[in-house]
N, C-alpha and C positions, 0 to 999 in steps of 0.2 A: 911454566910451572903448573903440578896439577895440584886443581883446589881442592881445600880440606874439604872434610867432610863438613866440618861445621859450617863455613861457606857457605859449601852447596846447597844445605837444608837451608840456610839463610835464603838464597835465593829462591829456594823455591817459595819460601814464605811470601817473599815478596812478592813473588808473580801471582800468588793465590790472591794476596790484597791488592792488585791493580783491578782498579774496574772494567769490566768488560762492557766495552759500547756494544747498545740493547740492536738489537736489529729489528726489522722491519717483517712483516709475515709476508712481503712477493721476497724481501732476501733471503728470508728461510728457507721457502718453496725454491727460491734458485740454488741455493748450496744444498739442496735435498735432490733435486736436481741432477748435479753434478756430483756427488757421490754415488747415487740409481745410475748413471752412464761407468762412471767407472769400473762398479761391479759386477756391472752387464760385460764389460769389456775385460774385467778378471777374466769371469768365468770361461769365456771364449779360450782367453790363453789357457787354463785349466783342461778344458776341453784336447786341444794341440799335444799337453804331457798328455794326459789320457791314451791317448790315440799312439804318441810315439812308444810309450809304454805297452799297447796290446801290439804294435809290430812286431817289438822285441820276444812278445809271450808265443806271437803265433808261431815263430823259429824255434822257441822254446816246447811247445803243446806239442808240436805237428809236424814236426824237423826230421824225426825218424822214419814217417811212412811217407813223407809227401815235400818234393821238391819245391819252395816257397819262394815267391815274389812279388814284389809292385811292382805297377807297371802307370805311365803315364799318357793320358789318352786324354779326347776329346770327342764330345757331344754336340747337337746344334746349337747355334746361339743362343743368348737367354730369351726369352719370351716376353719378357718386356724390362727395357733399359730406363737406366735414370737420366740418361741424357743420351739421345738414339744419334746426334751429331757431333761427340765428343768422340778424342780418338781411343782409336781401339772397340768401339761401339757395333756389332755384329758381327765381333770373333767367336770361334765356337769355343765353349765352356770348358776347360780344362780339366781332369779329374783325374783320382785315382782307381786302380782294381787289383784287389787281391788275385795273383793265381795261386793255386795246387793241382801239382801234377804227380800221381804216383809214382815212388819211387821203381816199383815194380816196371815202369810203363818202358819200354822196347823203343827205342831211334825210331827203327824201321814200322812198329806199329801205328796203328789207328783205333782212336779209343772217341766212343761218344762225352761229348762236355755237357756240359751245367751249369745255367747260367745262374747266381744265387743270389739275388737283391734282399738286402736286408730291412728290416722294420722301422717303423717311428715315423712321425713325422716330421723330427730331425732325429737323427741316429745313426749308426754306424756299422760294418760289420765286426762284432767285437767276438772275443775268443767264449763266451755265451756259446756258440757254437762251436767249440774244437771237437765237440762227442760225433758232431753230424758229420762232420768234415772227415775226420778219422772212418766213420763207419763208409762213406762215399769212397775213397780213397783204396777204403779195403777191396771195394766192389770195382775196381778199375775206370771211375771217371776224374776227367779234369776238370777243374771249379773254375768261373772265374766269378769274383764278388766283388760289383764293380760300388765304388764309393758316388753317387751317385750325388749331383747336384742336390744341397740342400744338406748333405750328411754331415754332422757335427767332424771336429778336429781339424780343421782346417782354415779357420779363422771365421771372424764378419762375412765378409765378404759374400764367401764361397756356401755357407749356410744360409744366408739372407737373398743367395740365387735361385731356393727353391722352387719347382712347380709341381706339385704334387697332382699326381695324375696324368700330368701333360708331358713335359719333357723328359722326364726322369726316366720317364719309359722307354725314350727314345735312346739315355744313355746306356740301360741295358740294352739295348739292342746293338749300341756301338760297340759294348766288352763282346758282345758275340762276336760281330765282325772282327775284331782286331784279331780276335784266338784263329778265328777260320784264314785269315789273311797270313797271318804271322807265324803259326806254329800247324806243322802239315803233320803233325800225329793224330790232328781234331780230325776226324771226321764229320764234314759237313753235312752228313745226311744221318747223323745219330747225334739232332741234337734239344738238349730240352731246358725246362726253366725251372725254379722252384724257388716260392718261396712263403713265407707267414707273414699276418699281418697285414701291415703297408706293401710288404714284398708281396705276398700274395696278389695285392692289385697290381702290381707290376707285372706279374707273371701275367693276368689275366687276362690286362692291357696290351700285351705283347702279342699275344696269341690272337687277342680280336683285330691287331694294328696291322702284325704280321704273322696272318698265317701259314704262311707256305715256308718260315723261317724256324719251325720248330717240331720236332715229331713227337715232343711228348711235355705236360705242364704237370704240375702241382701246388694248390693253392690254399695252404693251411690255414686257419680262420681266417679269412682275407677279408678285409674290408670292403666293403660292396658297394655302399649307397653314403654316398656322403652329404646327401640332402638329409635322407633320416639321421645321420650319424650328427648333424649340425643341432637336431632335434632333442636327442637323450643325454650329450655332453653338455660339461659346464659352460658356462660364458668365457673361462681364460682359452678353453680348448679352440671356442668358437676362433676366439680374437688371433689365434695362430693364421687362419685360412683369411680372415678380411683382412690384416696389416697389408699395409701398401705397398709393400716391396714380396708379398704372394698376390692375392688373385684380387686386392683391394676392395673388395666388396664381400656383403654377407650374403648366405643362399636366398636371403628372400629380396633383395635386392638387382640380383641374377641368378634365378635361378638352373638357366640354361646352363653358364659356366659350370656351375656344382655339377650337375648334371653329364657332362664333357668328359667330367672326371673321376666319372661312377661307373666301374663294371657293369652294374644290375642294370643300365640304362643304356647299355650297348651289345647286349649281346649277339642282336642281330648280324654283327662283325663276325662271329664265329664261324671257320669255317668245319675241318675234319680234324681237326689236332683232338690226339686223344687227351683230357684233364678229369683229373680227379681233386675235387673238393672236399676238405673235413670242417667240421665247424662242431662248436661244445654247447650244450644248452647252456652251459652254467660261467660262459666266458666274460670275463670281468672286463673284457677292455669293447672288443667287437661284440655286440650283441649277436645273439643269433638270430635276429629281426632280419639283422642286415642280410647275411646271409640264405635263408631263409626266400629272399626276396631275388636272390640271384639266382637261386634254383627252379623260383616259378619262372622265370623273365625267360632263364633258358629253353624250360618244356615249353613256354608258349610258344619260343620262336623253333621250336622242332629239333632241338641240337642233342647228339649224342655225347652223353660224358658219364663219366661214375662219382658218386658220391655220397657220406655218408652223415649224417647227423648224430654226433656222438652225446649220449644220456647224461649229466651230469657226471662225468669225470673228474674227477680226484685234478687238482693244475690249473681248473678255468683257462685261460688266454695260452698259457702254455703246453699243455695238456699232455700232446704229444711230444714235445722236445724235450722232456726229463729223462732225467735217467732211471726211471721208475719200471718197474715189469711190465705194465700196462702200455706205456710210451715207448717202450722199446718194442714191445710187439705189432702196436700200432704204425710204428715208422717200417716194420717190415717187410709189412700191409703198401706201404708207400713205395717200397723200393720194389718189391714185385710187379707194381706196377710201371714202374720205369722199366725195371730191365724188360719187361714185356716188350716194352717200346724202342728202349735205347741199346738193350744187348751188349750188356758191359761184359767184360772180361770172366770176370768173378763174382756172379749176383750173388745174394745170400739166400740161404736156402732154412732158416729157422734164428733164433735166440742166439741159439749157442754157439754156429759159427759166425754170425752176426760180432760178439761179442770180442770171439775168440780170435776173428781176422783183424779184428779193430784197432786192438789192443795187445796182439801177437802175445796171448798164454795160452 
């Protein structure tokens, strides 16, 4: 039978007049505890829709110019395990990568790829980019955007694998291999990196790790120097990089490690890869300190590259990837430089067909 209303409210009277036994301030701290763990573990699922949500947009965005897929692939082990004799303990890291393949592209063709690591230092590649992807696509390259250890949507786990600077780099290099192994339209000798950001040290890492594996980079504000960066950031920013399940320790604790994992402290790696660097004075995330500091690192150790120091631009950290007149003309500027290198199909040759390939009006 269902209870009246009056009932109901009765009971609830009730329960309002029972005493609550008082609790103890370590049980509070423990039921505060254990609600901070559960919401950390929302979020995580949150993360997962998110993520299955931007797959569905990118068939959606990007369906019409560019053949879409994930693909499932694997990286080297993790870099350091929580129990290194527990089974399954030095398998290689599982991941995901975006491909796009113009629809335009030819069976029998060979077209230069792209490798495209995206930012954060957890993050993802999210449809943030369908403008870039579309404008690539028009110019006839194949993308792969590989989800790389540590990228958010993917649970605990797979996000709390992170190595920032270290391994990650190495899984971009494995979406390269897979595209060169697996699909014979890539041409192996047209091919390059690009990315902003966190990606941007991915790219840069790549090219000083492995240079004879890329004929052309681009590294839009890219983060440089993670020892200074440890410096002008907050203390939550700090506690991302020493949590024990990343690199366990602060820069001034090791500062070698930070170091390992800094472009501007390796360039000496660099061999003939052509790159082009952009950086904003006015960049709200990456300072232009950091960068700044990878362009003297470079000239001292003699390396040839192009790059430009853009004056307070309208965007800060975004600057060029808007869709703004200035940012489109600027990514131009970027893709003449690849096709320089990479010799895509159909480079762009101004604004207008830039726009007008992208977006087919």
């Amino acid at each position: 039978m269902m209870l009246t209303r009056k009932f109901f409210l009765l009971l609830i009277g009730l329960f309002a007049l029972t005493p609550v036994k008082p609790q103890s301030v370590e049980e509070l701290k423990n039921e505060i505890g254990r609600l901070s763990e559960r919401i950390q573990e929302l979020s995580y699922q949150f993360d997962i829709i998110n993520k299955n949500i931007d797959d569905v947009l990118w068939f959606h965005k990007v369906g019409d110019v560019a053949f879409v897929d994930k693909v499932y692939i694997y990286g080297p082990p993790k870099w350091k395990e929580e129990n290194p004799t527990a089974q399954g303990a030095g398998n290689p890291v599982k991941f995901w990568s975006y491909i796009f393949i113009p629809r335009s592209a030819e069976p029998d063709g060979k077209y230069p790829l792209l490798v495209f690591p995206h930012g954060g230092v957890h993050g993802d590649f999210t449809t943030y980019y369908t403008h870039i992807v579309r404008e690539l696509m028009a110019q006839g390259y194949i993308v792969i955007a590989p989800e790389y250890r540590g990228s958010t949507g993917y649970g605990r786990s797979f996000q709390q694998s992170i190595d920032y600077g270290g391994l990650e780099v190495e899984d971009a290099k494995a979406s390269r291999d897979y595209m060169i192994e697996n699909f014979d339209i890539v041409d192996k000798n047209r091919v390059g990196i690009i990315g902003w950001s966190h990606g941007g040290l991915i790219a840069l890492m790549n090219i000083f790790d492995h240079p004879d594996d890329y004929q052309a980079a681009f590294a839009g504000v890219p983060v440089s120097d993670v020892i200074a960066r440890m410096g002008y950031k907050t203390q939550d920013y700090r506690d991302l990089y020493s949590a024990e399940h990343h690199i366990g320790q602060t820069a001034y604790e090791n500062v070698n490690e930070y170091r390992r994992r800094s472009p501007a402290w390796n360039t000496h790696k660099m061999k003939n890869t052509p790159l082009l660097i952009h950086t904003n004075t006015i960049d709200d995330d990456v300072n232009v300190l950091e960068v700044e500091h990878l362009i003297k690192s470079l000239k001292a150790d003699g390396k040839k590259f192009d790059y430009e120091i853009f004056q307070a631009v309208p965007g800060g950290h975004s600057f060029d990837r808007m869709d703004t007149r200035e940012a489109i003309e600027i990514r131009i500027d970027i893709y003449k430089f690849l096709a320089k290198n990479l010799n895509p199909p159909d480079p762009i040759s101004g604004k207008r067909s830039l726009r007008k390939a992208a977006y087919r009006f």
